[in-house]
C-alpha positions as YAML, in Angstrom:
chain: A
units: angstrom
residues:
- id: 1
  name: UNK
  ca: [-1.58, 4.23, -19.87]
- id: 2
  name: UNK
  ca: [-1.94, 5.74, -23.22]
- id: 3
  name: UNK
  ca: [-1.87, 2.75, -24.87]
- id: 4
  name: UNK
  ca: [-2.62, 3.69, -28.36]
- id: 5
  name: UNK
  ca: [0.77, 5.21, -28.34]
- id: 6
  name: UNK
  ca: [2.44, 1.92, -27.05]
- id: 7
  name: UNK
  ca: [1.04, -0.08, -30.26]
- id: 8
  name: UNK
  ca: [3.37, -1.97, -32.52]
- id: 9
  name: UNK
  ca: [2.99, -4.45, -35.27]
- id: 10
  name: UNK
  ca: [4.74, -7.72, -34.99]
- id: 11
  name: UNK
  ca: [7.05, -6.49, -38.33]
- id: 12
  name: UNK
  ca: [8.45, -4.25, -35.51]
- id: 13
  name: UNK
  ca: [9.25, -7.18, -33.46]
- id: 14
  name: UNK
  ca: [11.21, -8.92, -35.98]
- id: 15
  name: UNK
  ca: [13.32, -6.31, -37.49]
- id: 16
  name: UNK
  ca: [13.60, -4.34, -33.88]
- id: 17
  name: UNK
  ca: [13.66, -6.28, -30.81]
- id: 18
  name: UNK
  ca: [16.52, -5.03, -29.32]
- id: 19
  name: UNK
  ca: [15.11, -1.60, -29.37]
- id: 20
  name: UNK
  ca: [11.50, -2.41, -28.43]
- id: 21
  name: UNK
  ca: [12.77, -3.88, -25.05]
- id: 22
  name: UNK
  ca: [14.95, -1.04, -24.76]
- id: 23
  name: UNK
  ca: [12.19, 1.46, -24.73]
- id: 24
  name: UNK
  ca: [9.62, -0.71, -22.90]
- id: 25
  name: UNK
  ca: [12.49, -0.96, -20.02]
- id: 26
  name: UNK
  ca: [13.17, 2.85, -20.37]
- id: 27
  name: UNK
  ca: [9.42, 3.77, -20.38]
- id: 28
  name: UNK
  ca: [8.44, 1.39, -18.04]
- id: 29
  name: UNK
  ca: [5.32, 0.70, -19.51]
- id: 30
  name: UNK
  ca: [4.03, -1.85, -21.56]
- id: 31
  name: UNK
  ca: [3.78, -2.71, -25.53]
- id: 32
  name: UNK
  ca: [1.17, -3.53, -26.91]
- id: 33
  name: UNK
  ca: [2.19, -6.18, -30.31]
- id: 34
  name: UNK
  ca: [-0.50, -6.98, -32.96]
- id: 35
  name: UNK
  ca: [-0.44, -9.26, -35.60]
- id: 36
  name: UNK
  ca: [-2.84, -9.11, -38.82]
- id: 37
  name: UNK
  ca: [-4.47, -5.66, -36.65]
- id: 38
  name: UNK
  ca: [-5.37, -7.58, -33.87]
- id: 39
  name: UNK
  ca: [-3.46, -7.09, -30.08]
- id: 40
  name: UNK
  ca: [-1.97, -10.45, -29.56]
- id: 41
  name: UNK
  ca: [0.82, -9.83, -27.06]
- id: 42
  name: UNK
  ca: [2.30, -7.71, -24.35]
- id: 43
  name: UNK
  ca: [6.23, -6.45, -24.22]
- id: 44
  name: UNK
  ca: [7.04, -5.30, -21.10]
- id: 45
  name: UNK
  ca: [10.12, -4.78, -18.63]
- id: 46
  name: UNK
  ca: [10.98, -7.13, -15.68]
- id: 47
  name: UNK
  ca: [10.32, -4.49, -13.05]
- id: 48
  name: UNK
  ca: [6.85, -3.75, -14.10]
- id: 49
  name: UNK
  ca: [6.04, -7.45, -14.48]
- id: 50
  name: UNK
  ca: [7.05, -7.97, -10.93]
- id: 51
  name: UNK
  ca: [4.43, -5.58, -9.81]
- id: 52
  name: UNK
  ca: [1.89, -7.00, -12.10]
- id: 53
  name: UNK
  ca: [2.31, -10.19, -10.59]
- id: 54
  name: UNK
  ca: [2.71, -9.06, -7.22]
- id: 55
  name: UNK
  ca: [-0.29, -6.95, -6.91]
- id: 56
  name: UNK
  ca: [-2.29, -9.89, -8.43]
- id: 57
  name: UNK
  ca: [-0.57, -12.35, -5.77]
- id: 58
  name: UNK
  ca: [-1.63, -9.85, -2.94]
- id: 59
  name: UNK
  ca: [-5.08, -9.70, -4.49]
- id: 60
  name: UNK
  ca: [-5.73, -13.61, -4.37]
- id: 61
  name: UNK
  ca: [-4.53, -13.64, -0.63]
- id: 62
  name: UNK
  ca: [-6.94, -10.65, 0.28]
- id: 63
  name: UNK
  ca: [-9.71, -12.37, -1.63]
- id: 64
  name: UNK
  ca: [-8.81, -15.65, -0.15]
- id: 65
  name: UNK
  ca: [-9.33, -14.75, 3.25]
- id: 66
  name: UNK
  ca: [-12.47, -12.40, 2.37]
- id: 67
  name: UNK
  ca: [-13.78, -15.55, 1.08]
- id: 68
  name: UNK
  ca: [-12.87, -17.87, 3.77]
- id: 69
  name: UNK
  ca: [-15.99, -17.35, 5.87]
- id: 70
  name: UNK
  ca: [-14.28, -16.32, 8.67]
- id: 71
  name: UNK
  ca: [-13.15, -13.17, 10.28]
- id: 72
  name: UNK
  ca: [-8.87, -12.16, 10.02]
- id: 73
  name: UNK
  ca: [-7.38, -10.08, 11.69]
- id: 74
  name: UNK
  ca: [-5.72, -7.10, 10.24]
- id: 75
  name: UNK
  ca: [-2.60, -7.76, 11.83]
- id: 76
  name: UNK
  ca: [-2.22, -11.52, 10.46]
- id: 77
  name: UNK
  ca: [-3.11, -9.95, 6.94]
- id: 78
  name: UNK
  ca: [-0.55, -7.65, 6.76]
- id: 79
  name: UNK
  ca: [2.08, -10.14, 8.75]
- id: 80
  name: UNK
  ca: [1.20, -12.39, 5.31]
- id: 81
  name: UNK
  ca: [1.63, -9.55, 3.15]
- id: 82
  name: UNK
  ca: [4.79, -8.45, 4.83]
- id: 83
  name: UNK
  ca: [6.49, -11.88, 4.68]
- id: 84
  name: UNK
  ca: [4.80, -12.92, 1.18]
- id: 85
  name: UNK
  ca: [6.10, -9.39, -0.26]
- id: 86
  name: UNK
  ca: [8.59, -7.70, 2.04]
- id: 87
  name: UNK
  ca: [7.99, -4.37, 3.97]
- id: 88
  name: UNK
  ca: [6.72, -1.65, 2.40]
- id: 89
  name: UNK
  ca: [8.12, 1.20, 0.31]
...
């Protein structure tokens, strides 16, 4: 992510909001909003937060059971990723 391109001040936000989502769902990646020069939020499409949040989700359940103590099987992993996030693409 080149994100020093994807920088915009919170002025931008308030006069332009319409067209900061639009880009951010045309680019598909996020924006970066400051206030007084300092990052303070995140602009981004639906499609990419879904991934965000899924990737994290499937993170915590592989860490969960590396953590457990106790040997899984690969095949009850992926039946939990499968039904948690659908088959994959």
């Amino acid at each position: 992510m080149a994100a020093s391109q994807d920088i915009r001040p919170i002025t931008m936000l308030k006069t332009g909001a319409a067209r900061l989502v639009r880009d951010a769902c045309e680019r598909g990646t996020p924006l970066i909003i400051t206030q007084n020069g300092l990052a303070t939020a995140v602009l981004m499409d639906i499609a990419s937060f879904e991934r965000l949040t899924n990737a994290v989700a499937m993170l915590k359940l592989i860490e969960l059971a590396r953590s457990s103590g106790r040997p899984v099987a690969q095949r009850s992993v992926m039946k939990r990723l499968r039904a948690r996030f659908g088959a994959p693409r």
